[in-house]
C-alpha positions as CSV (number, residue, x, y, z in Angstrom):
1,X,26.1,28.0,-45.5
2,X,22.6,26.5,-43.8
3,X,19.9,28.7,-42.6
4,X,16.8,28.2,-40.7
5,X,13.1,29.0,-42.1
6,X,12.8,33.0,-41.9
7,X,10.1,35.1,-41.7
8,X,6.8,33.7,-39.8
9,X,7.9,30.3,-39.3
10,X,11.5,30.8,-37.8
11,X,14.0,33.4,-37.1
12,X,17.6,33.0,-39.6
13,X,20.8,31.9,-38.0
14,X,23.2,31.5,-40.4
15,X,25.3,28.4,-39.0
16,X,28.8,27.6,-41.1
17,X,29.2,23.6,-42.6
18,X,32.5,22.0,-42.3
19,X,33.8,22.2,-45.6
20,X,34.3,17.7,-45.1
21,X,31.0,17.5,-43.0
22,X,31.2,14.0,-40.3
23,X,29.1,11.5,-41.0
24,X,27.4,13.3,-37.6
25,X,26.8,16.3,-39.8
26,X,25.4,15.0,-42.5
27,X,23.0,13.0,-40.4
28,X,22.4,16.2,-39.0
29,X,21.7,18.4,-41.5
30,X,19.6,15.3,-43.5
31,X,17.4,15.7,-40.2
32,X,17.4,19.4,-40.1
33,X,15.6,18.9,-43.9
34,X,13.0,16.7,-42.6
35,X,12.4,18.7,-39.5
36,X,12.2,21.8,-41.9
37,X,9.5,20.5,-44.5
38,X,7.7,18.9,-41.4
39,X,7.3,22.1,-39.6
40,X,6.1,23.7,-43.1
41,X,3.9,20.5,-43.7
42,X,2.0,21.7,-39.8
43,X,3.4,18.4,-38.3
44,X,5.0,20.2,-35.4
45,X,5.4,16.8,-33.4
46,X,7.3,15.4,-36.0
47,X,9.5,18.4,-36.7
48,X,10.5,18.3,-32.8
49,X,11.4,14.8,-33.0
50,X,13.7,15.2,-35.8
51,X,15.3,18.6,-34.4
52,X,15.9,16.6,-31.5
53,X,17.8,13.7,-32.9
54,X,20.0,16.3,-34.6
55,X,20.7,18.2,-32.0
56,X,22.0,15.2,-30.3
57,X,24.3,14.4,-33.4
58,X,26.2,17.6,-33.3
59,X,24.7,20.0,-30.5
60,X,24.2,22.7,-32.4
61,X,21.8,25.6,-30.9
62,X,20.2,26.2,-34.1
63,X,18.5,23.4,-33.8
64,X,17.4,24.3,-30.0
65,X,15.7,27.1,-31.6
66,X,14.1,25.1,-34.0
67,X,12.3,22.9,-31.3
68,X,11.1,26.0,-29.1
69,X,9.5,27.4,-32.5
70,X,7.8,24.2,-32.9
71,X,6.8,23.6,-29.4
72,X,5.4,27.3,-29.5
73,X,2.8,25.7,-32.6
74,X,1.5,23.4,-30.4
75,X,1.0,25.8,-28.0
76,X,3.3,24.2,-25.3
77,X,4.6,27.5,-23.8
78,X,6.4,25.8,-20.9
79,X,8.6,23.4,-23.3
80,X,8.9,26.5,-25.7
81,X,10.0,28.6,-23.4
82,X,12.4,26.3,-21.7
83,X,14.3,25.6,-25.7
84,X,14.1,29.6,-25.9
85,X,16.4,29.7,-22.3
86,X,18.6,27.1,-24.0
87,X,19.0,28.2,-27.2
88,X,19.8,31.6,-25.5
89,X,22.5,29.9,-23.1
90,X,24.3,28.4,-26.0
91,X,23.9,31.2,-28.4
92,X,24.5,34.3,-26.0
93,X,25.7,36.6,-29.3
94,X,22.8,35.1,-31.7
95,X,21.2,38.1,-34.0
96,X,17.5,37.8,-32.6
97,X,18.3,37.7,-28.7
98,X,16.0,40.1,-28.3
99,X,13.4,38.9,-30.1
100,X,13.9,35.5,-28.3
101,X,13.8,37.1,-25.4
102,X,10.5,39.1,-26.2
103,X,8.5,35.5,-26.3
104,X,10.0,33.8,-23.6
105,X,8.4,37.4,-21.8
106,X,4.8,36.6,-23.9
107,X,5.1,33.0,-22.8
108,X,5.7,33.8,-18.9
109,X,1.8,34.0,-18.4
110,X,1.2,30.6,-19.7
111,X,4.1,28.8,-18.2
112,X,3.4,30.5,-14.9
113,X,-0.2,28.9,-15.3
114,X,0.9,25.6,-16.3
115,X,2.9,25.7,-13.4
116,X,-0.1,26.3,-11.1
117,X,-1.7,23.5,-13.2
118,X,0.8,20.9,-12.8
119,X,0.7,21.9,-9.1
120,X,-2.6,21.5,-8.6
121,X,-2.3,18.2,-10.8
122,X,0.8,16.7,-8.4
123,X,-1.7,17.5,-5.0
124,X,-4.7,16.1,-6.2
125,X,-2.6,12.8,-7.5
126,X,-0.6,13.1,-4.2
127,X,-4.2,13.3,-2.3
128,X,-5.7,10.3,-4.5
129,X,-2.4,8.4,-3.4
130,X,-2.6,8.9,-0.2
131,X,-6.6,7.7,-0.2
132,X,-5.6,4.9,-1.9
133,X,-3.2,3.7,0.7
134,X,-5.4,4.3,3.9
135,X,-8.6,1.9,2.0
136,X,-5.9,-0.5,1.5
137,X,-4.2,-0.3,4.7
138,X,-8.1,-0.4,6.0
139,X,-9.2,-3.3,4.0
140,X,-5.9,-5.1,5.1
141,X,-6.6,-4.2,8.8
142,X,-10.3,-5.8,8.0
143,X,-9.3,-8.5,6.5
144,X,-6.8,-9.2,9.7
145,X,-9.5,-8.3,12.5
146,X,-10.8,-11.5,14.3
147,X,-14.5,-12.8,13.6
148,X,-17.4,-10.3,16.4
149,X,-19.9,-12.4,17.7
150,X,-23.1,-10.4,18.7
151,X,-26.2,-11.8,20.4
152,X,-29.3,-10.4,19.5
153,X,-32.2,-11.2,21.8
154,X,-35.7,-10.8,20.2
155,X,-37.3,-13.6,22.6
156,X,-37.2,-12.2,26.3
157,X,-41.0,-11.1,26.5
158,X,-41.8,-14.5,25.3
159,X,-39.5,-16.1,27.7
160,X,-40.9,-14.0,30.5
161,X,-44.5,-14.6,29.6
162,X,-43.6,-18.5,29.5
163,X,-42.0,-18.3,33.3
164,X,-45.1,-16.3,34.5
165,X,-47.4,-18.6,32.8
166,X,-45.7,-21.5,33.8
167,X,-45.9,-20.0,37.2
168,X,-49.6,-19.4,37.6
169,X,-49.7,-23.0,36.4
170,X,-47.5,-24.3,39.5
171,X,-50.0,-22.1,41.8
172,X,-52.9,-24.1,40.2
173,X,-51.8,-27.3,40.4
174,X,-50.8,-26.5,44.1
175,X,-54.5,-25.3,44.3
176,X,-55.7,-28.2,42.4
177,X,-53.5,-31.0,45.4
178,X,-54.7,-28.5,48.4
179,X,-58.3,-28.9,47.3
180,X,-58.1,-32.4,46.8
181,X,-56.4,-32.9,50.1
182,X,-59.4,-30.7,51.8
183,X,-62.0,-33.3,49.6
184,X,-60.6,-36.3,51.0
185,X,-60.4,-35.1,54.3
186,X,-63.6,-34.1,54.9
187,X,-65.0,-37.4,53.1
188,X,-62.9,-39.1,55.9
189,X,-64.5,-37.1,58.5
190,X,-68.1,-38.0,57.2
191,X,-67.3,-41.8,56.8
192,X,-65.7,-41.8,60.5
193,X,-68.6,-40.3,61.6
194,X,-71.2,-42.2,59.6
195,X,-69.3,-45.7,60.1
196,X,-71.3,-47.5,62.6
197,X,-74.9,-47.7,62.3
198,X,-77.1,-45.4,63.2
199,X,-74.2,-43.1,64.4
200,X,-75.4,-40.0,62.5
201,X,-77.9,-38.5,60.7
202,X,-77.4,-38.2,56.9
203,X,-79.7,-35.0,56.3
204,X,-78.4,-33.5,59.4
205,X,-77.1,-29.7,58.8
206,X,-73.6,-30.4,60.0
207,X,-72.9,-33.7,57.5
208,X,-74.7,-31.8,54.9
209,X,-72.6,-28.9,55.2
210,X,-69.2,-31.0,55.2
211,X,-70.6,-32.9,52.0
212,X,-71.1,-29.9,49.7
213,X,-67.6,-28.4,51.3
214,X,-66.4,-31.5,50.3
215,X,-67.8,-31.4,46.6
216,X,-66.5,-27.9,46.3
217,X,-63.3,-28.9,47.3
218,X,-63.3,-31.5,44.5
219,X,-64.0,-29.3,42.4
220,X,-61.9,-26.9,42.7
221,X,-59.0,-29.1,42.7
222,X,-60.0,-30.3,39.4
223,X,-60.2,-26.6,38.3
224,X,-56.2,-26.4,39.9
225,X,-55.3,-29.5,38.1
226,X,-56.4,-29.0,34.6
227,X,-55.8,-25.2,34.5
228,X,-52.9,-25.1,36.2
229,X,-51.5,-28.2,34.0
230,X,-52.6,-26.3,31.0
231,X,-51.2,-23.4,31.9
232,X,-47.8,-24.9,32.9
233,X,-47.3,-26.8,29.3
234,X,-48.5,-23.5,27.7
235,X,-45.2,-21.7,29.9
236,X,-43.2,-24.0,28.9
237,X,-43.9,-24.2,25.4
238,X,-43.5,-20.3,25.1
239,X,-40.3,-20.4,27.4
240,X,-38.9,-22.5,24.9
241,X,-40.5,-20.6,21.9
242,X,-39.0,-17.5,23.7
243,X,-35.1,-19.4,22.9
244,X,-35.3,-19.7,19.6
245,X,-35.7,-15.9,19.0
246,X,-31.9,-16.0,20.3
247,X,-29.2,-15.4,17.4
248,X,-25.8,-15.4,18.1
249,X,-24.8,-13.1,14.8
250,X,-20.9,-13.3,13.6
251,X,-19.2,-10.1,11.8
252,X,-16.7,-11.6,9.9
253,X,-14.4,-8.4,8.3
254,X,-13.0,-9.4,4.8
255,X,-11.0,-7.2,2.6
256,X,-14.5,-5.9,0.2
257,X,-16.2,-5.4,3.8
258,X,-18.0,-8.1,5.9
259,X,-19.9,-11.5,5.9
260,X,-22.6,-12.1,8.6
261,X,-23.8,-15.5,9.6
262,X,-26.2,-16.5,12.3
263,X,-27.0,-19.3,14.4
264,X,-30.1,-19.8,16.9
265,X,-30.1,-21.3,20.4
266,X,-32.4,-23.9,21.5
């Protein structure tokens, strides 16, 4: 005859031995020695393993009850509870039912618990999961999305300013040839009329009065000419200062984000 530990540690189930044991047997009950002085020795784990492996060898239920008491020692109440339902299944008449069936009730708690756990647990890895696939599927989609070319303009006002200046500089130099047209005319006027000798009178008011409209005209088309040249470079110059504050920026996606280049326009 071979009994379990009593007492504390396990509940007695007296189990008969062939009297000419199978080499399954022995292996079994050589294992059910181990598994015994392991569970005494506190190393549950090792006492499940070697339960298990002989309950393989000849299914016998003791040994079912063997790996709920030790899975109960380490405080796993579902896998205790699930060799107590076993054991029960396959031993329907054994002598401690009821007390079997009085911890799978003290376990219920627990393994409803470590249900709600493991729940939990499976959302929360389902969720991550699921994250995990949309940044891929969004760093794939990124990776796959054609180069964004954005122009940013940061040299209109100096562009505009050029034009205008260049413009008053046009007006000037149009002032500066009218002038100079009036100047030459009336210098015409004065030698036709002063050609022959004798013909007028130098001091007279009305040659006098041509000559310093004349020398006005000069200079104001001077004035025209060098301010309005000057002023028409000086457009130009910031027109063209005004196009190289263009960028034409790319957006390049890539799977880790984005890479940005930039060119300017001259």
């Amino acid at each position: 005859m071979r009994a379990l530990c009593v007492l504390v540690a396990m509940v007695g189930i007296a189990v008969a031995s062939p009297k000419n044991p199978s080499p399954a047997q022995k292996q079994a009950d050589a294992l059910f020695v181990k598994g015994q002085a392991s569970y005494e020795a506190g190393k549950y784990q090792d006492a499940i393993a070697q339960f298990k492996e002989a309950y393989e060898l000849v299914k016998d239920p003791v040994f079912l009850f063997n790996i709920a008491q030790s899975y109960r020692k380490v405080a796993d109440c579902t896998a205790s509870a699930e060799y107590y339902k076993r054991f029960l299944d396959e031993a329907p008449q054994a002598e401690n039912r009821q007390k079997v069936e009085q911890w799978i009730a003290e376990l219920r708690p627990c393994v409803e618990e470590r249900q709600r756990q493991d729940e939990a647990a499976r959302k929360n890895q389902e969720e991550a999961e699921r994250l995990r696939k949309e940044r891929e599927l969004a760093e794939r989609q990124r990776a796959a999305a054609p180069p964004r070319e954005v122009t940013v303009d940061r040299g209109g006002p100096l562009r505009i300013g050029g034009l205008v200046l260049a413009g008053i500089g046009v007006v000037g130099l149009g002032a500066g040839v009218a002038y100079g047209i009036k100047g030459n005319s009336l210098r015409n006027d004065i030698e036709d009329q002063c050609s022959a000798p004798n013909s007028c009178q130098w001091d007279s008011p009305p040659i006098q009065a041509k000559h310093e409209d004349g020398k006005t005209a000069n200079v104001r088309s001077k004035i025209g000419y060098i301010g309005g040249g000057i002023a028409a470079v000086a457009g130009a110059a910031l027109y063209m200062l005004g196009r190289t504050r263009v960028e034409t920026v790319t957006v390049q996606p890539t799977a880790s984000g984005a890479t940005v280049s930039a060119r300017l326009s001259f």
